[in-house]
C-alpha positions as CSV (number, residue, x, y, z in Angstrom):
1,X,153.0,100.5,146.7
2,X,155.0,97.7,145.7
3,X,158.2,96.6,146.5
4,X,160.6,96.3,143.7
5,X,164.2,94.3,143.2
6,X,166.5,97.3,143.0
7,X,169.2,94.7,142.4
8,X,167.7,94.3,138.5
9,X,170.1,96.3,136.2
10,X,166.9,98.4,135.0
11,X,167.7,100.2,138.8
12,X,171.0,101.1,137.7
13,X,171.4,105.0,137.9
14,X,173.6,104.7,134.9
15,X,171.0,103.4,133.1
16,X,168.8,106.4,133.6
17,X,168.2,110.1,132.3
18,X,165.1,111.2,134.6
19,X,166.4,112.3,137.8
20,X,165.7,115.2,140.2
21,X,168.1,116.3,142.8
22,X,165.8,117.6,145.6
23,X,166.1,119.0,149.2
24,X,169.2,118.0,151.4
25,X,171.2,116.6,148.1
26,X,168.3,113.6,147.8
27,X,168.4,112.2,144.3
28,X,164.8,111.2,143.1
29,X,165.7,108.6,140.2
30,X,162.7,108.4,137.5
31,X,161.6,104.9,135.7
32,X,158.8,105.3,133.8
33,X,156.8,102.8,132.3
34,X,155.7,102.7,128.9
35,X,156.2,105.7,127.0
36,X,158.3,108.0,129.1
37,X,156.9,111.0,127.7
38,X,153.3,110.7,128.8
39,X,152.4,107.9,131.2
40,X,150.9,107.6,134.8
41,X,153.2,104.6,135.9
42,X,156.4,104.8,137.3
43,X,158.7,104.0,140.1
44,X,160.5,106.6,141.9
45,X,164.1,105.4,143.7
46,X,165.1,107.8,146.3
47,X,169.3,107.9,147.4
């Protein structure tokens, strides 16, 4: 795990479009790296 600046505008949630809205209203916000349609490295934000 590593701890990431989620000050950086890439954190923004405007600035995203891969988001799940799980259990109890959590939002799971998506940042893949790479090529966002097949890649094993992302971060996952949770609100």
């Amino acid at each position: 795990m590593y701890i990431r600046d989620l000050s950086s505008n890439i954190y923004e949630p405007s600035n995203t479009t891969n988001f799940i809205l799980g259990a109890n209203n959590c939002l799971y916000i998506i940042y893949p790296y790479g090529n966002s349609n097949f890649t094993d490295a992302m971060d996952v934000v949770v609100f």
